[in-house]
C-alpha positions as a Markdown table, in Angstrom:
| # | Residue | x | y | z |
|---|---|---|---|---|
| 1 | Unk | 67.9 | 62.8 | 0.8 |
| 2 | Unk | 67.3 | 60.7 | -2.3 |
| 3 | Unk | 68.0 | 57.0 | -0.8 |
| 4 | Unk | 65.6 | 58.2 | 2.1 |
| 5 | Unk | 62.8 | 59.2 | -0.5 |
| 6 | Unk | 62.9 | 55.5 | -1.9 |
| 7 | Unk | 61.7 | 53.1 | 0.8 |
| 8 | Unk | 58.9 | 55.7 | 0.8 |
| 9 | Unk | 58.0 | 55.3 | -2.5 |
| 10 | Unk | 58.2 | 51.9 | -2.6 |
| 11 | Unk | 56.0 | 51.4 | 0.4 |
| 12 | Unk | 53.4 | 53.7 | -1.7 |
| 13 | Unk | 53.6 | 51.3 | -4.5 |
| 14 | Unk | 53.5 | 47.8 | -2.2 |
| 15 | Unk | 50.4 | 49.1 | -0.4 |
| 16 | Unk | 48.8 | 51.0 | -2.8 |
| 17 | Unk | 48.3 | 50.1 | -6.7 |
| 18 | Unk | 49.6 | 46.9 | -6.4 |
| 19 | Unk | 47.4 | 46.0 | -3.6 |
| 20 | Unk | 45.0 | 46.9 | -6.0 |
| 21 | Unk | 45.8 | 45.5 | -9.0 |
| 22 | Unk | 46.5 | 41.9 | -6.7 |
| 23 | Unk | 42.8 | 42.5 | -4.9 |
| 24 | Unk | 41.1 | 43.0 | -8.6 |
| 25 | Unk | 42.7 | 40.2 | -10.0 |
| 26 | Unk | 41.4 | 38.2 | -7.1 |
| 27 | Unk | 37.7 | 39.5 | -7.2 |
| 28 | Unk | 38.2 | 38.6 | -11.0 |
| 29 | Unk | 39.5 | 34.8 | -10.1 |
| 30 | Unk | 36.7 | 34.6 | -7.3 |
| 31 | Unk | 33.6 | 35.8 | -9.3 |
| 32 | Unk | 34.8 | 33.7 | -12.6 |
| 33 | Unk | 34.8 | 30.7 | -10.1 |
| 34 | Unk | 31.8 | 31.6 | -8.7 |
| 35 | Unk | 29.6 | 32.2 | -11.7 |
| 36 | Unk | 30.7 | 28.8 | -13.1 |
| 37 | Unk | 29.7 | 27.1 | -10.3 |
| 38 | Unk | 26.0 | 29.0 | -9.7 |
| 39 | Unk | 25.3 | 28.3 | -14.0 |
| 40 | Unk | 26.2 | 24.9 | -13.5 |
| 41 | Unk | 24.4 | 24.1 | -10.5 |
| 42 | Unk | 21.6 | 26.0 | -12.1 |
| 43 | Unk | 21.6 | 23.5 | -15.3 |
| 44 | Unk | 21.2 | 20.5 | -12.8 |
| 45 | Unk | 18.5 | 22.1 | -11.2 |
| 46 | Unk | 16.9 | 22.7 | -14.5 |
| 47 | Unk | 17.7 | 19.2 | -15.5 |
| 48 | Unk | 15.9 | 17.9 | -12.6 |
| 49 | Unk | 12.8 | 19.9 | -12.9 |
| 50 | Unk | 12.1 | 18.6 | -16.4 |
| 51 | Unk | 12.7 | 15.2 | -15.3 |
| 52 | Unk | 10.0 | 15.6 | -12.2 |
| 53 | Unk | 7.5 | 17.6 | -14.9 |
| 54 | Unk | 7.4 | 14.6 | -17.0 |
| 55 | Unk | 7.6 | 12.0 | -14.2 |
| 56 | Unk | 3.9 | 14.4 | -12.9 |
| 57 | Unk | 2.8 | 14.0 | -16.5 |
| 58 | Unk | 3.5 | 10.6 | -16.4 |
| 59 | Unk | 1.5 | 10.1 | -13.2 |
| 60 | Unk | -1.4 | 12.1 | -14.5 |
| 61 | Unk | -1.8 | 9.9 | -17.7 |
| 62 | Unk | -1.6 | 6.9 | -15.4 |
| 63 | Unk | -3.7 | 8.0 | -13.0 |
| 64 | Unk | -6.4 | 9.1 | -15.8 |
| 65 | Unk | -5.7 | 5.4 | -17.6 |
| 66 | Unk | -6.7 | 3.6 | -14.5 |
| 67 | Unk | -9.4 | 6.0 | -13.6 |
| 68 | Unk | -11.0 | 5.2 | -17.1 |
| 69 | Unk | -10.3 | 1.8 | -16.8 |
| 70 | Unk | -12.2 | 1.3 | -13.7 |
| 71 | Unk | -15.5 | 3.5 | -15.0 |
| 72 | Unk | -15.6 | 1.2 | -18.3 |
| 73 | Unk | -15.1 | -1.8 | -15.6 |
| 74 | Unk | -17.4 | -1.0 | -13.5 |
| 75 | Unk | -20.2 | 0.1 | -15.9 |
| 76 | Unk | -20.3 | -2.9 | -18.4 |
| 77 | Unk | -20.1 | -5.4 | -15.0 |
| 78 | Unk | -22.7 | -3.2 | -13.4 |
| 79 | Unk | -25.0 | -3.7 | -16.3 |
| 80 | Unk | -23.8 | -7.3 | -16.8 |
| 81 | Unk | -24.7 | -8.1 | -13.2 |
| 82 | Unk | -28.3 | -6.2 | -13.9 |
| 83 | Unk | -28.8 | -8.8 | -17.2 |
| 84 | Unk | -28.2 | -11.6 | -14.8 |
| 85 | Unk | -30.5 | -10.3 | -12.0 |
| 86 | Unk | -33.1 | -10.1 | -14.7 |
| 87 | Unk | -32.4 | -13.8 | -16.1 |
| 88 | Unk | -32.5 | -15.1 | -12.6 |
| 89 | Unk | -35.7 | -13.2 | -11.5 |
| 90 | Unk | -37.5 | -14.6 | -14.8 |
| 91 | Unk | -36.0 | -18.4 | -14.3 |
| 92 | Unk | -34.3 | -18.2 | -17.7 |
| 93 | Unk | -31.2 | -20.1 | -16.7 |
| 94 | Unk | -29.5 | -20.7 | -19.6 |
| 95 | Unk | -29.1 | -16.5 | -19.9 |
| 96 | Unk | -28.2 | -16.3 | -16.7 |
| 97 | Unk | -25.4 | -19.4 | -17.2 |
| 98 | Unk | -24.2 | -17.0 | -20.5 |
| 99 | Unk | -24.2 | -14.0 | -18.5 |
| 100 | Unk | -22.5 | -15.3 | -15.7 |
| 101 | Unk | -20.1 | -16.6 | -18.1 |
| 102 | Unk | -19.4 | -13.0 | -20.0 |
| 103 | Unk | -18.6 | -12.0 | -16.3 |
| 104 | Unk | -14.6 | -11.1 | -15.3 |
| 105 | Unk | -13.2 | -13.4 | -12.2 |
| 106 | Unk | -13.8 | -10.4 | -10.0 |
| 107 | Unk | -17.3 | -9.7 | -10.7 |
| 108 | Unk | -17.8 | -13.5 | -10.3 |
| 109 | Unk | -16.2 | -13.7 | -6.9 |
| 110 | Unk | -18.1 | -10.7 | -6.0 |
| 111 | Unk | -21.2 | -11.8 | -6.8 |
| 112 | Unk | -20.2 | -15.2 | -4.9 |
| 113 | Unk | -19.9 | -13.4 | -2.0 |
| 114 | Unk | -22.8 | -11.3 | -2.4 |
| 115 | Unk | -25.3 | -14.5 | -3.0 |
| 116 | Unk | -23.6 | -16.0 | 0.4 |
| 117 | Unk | -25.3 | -12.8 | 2.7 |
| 118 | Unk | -28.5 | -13.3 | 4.4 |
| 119 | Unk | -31.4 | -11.9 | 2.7 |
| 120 | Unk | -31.8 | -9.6 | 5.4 |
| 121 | Unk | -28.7 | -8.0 | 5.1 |
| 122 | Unk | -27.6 | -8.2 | 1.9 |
| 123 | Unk | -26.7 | -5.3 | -0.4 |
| 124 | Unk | -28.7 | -4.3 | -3.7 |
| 125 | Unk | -25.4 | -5.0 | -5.3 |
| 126 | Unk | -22.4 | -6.6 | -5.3 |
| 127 | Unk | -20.5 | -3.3 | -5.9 |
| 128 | Unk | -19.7 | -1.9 | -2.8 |
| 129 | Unk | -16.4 | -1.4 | -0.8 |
| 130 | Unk | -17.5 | -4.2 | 2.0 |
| 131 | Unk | -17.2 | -6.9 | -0.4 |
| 132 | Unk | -13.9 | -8.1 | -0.4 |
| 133 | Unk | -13.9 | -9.7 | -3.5 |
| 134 | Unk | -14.5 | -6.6 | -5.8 |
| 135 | Unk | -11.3 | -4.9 | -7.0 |
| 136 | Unk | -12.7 | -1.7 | -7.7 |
| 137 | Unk | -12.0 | 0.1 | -5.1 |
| 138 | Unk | -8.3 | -0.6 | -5.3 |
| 139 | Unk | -8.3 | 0.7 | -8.6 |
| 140 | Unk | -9.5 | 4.1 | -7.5 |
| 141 | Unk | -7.2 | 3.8 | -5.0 |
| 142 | Unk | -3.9 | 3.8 | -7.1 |
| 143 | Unk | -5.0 | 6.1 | -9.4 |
| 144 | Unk | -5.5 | 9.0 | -6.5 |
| 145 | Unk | -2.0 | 7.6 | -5.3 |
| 146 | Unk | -1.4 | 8.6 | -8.8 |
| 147 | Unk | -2.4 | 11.8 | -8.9 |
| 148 | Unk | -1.1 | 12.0 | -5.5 |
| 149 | Unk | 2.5 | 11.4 | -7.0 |
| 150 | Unk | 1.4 | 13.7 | -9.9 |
| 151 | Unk | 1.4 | 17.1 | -7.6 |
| 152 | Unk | 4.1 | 15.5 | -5.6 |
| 153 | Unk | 6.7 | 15.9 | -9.2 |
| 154 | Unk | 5.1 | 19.2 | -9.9 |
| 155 | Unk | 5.6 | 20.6 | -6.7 |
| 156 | Unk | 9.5 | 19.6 | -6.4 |
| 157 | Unk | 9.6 | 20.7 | -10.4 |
| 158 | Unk | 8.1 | 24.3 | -9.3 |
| 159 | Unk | 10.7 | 24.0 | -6.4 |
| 160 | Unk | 13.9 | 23.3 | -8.6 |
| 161 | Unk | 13.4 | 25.9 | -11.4 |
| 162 | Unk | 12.5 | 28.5 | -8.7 |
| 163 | Unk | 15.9 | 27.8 | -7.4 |
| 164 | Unk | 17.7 | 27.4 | -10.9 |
| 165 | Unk | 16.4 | 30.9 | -11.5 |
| 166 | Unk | 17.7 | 32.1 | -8.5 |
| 167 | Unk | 20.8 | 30.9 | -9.6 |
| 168 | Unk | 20.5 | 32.2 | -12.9 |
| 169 | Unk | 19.9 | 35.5 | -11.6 |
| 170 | Unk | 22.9 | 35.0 | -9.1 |
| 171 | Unk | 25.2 | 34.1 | -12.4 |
| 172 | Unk | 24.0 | 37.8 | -14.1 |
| 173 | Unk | 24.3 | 39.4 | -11.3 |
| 174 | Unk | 28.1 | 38.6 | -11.0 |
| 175 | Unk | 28.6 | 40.7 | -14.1 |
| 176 | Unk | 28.8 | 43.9 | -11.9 |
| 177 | Unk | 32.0 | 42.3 | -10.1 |
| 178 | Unk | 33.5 | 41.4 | -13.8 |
| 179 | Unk | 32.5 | 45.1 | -14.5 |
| 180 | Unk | 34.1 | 47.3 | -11.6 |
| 181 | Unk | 37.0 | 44.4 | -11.4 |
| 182 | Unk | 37.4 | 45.4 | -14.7 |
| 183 | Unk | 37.3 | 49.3 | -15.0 |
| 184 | Unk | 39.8 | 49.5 | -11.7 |
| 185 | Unk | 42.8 | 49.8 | -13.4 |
| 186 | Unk | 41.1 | 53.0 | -15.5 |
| 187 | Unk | 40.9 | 55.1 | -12.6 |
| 188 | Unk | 44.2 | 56.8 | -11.3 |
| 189 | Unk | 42.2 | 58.1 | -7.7 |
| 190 | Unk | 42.8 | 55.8 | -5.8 |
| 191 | Unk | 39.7 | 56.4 | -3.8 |
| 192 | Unk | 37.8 | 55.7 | -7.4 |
| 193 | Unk | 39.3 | 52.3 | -7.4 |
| 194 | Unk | 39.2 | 51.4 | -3.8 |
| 195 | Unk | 35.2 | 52.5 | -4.2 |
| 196 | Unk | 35.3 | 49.3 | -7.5 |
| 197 | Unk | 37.1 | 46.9 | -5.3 |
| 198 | Unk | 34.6 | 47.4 | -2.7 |
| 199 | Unk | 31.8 | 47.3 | -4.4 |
| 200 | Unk | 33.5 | 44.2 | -6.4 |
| 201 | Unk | 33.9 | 42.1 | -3.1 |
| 202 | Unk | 30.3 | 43.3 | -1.9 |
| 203 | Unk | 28.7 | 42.1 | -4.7 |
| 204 | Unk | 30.6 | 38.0 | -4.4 |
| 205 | Unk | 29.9 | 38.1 | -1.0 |
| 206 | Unk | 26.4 | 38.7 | -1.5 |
| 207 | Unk | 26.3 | 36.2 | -4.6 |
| 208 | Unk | 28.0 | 33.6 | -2.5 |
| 209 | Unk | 25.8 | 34.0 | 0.3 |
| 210 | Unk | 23.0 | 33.5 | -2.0 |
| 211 | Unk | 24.3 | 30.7 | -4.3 |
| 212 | Unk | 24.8 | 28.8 | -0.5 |
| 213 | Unk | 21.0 | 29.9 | 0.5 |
| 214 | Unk | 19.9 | 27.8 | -2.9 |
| 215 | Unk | 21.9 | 25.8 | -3.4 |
């Protein structure tokens, strides 16, 4: 009666709290894994996000640098060209020669151009997008491109931290698996510890899922 009482008890022993202890050590193993991988991933993402903030930051500045640039251009060749509309209207040549002279290249070429129109159809000024000669308009140009670029960084910035978060959260959230792993082997029910090992594997599944999903 006694060697037939033995290969039952061992088989309680193979399939019960062993199976246990192998499954919590495993849960352990996996969610340890696991929680490295999502804090790691969610330091690159973070990483990444303050490089794109400062790349935006970077755009903005340039974008406000050339957007400056181009008023202070614009106005003090605006005036200049008013000064030598004034000198040639009163026949004072030698202002007008000085004038012309205090004039960038661009203004220069523009006004070039803007002599060479027929009196009929020529503009008040220089200054305006059909003349292909006047730069300004390029100017404005890049610096919406820059601004363009700007939101562009933020936007993929906003993105990454959203996910490093996500990740972070994912990482915490891996502490319940540590937790019931953990208080298994305190229980002697074994319905107790089945209840932590399931709730142990729900909980990495659902954190693996999710570190996939934003990754």
């Amino acid at each position: 009666m006694t060697g037939a009482h033995a290969p039952s008890h061992g088989h309680s022993e193979l399939h019960g709290p062993r199976w246990l202890s192998i499954s919590s050590v495993a849960i352990l193993g996996i969610a340890a894994v696991l929680a490295g991988v999502t804090a790691w991933k969610s330091a690159v993402m973070e990483g990444h996000a303050v490089e794109n903030l400062t790349l935006s930051t970077k755009a903005t500045t340039d974008a406000n640098a050339l957007t400056q640039t181009a008023e202070r251009s614009m106005t003090s060749e605006r005036q200049l060209f008013i000064d030598f509309r004034s000198a040639l209207d009163s026949d004072n040549k030698n202002r007008s020669v000085m004038i012309y002279g205090m004039m960038n290249p661009n203004t220069r070429a523009a006004i070039g151009w803007w002599r060479e129109q027929p009196e009929t159809s020529r503009p008040t000024s220089p200054f305006v997008s059909a003349n292909p000669s006047w730069d300004a308009p390029g100017v404005i140009i890049d610096a919406k491109a820059a601004l363009d670029r700007s939101d562009e960084y933020l936007q993929l910035a906003e993105f990454q931290l959203g996910r490093a978060h996500s990740l972070q959260f994912l990482a915490a959230l891996l502490t319940i698996a540590f937790l019931a792993s953990g208080l298994t082997p305190l229980f002697e029910s074994l319905r107790s510890r089945i209840s932590l090992i399931s709730l142990s594997t729900a909980v990495v599944l659902a954190c693996l899922i999710g570190t996939v999903v934003f990754w």
